[in-house]
C-alpha positions as CSV (number, residue, x, y, z in Angstrom):
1,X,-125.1,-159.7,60.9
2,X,-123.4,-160.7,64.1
3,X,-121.0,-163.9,64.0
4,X,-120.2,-166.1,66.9
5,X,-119.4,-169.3,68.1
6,X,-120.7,-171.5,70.7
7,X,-124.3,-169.9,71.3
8,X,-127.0,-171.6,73.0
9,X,-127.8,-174.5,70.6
10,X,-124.0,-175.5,71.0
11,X,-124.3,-176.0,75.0
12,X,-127.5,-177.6,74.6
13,X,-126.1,-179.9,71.3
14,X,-123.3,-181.1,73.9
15,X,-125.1,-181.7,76.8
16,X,-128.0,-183.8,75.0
17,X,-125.6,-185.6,72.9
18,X,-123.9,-186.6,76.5
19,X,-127.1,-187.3,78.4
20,X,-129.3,-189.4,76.1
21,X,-128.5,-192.6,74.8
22,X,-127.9,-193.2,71.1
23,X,-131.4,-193.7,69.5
24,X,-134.6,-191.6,69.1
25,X,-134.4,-187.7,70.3
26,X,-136.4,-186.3,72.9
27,X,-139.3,-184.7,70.9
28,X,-139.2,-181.2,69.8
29,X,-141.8,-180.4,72.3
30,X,-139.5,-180.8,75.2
31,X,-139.2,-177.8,77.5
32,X,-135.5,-177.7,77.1
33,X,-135.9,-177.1,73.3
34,X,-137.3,-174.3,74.2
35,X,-135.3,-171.4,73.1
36,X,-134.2,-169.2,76.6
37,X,-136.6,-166.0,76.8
38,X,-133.4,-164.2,78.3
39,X,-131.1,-164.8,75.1
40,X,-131.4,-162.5,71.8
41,X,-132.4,-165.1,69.5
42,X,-130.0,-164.7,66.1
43,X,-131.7,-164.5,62.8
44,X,-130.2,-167.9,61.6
45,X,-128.0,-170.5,62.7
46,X,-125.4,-172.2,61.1
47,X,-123.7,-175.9,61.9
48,X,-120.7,-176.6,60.1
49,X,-120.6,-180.2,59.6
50,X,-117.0,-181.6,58.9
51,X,-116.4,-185.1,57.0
52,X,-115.7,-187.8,58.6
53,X,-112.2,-187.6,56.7
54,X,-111.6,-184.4,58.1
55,X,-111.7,-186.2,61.8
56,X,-108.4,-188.6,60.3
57,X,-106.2,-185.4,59.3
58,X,-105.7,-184.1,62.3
59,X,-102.0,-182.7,62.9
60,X,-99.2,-185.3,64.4
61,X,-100.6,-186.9,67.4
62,X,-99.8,-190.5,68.7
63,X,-101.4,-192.9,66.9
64,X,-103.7,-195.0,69.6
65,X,-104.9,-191.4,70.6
66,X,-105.7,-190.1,67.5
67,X,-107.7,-193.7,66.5
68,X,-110.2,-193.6,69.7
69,X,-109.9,-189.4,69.6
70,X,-111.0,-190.0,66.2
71,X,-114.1,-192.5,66.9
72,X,-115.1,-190.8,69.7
73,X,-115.5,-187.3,68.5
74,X,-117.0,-188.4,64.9
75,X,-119.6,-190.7,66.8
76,X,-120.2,-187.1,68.9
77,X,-120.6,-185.5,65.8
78,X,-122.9,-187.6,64.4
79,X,-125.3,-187.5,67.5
80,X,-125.6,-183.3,67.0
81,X,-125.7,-183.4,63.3
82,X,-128.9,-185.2,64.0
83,X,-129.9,-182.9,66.8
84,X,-129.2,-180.4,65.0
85,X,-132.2,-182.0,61.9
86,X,-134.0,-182.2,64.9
87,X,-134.1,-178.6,65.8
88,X,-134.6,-177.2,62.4
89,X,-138.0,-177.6,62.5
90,X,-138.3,-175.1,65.0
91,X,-135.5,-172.8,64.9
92,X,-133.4,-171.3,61.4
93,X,-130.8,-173.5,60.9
94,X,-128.4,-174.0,58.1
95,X,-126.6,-177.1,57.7
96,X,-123.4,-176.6,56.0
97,X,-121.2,-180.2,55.0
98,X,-117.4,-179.5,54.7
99,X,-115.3,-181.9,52.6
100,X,-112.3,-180.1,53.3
101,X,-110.8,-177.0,55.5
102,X,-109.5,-173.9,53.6
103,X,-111.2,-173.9,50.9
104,X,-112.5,-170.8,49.4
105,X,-115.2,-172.0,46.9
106,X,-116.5,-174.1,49.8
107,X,-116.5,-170.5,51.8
108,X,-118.2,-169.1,49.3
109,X,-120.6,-171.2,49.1
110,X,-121.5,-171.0,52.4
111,X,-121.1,-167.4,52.6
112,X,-123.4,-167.4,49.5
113,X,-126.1,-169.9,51.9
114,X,-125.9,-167.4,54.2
115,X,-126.6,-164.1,52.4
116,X,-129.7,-166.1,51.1
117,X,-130.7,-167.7,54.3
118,X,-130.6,-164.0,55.8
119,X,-132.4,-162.1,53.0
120,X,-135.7,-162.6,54.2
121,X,-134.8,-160.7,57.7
122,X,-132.6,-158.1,56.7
């Protein structure tokens, strides 16, 4: 299995979470849903979602950046979380919640979602 970061659904997460207005989703129907011909589609996808918590504990920053950072980039991540819903009817996406970074068992869970997520191709 190949592992990267950043592929297609990423760019199109960010620029559709920029472009539409908070509300409804374009259907999946939409021809830019439509998974580039050009690319090598992966086998599955995974989103890490991180708490909301996680957004709060970032390293030493001032405080009145960190507050609207914070609000900003968690209302962000909200919008591609649902995306993301969105596009799992249509491509193999695993949704993964994080509670907390560094932790091993939630690794291996995840690792353990993935092994199963990939049995059915490999």
């Amino acid at each position: 299995a190949v592992v990267i970061s950043g592929y297609w659904t990423e760019q199109l997460s960010s620029a559709i979470t920029r472009s539409f207005q908070a509300g409804a989703l374009p259907p999946i129907s939409a021809d830019f849903f439509r998974y580039p011909e050009d690319l090598m589609q992966p086998d599955l996808h995974v989103f890490l979602s991180f708490s909301e918590a996680l957004y709060t504990t970032t390293p030493a920053q001032p405080v009145y950046y960190k507050i609207d950072n914070v609000r900003r980039q968690f209302s962000l991540k909200k919008r591609k979380l649902e995306l993301y819903r969105h596009l799992q009817s249509e491509l193999p996406i695993l949704i993964h919640e994080l509670q907390r970074v560094s932790n091993l068992v939630t690794a291996s869970q995840l690792l353990e979602q993935i092994r199963a997520n990939l049995s059915a191709t490999r």
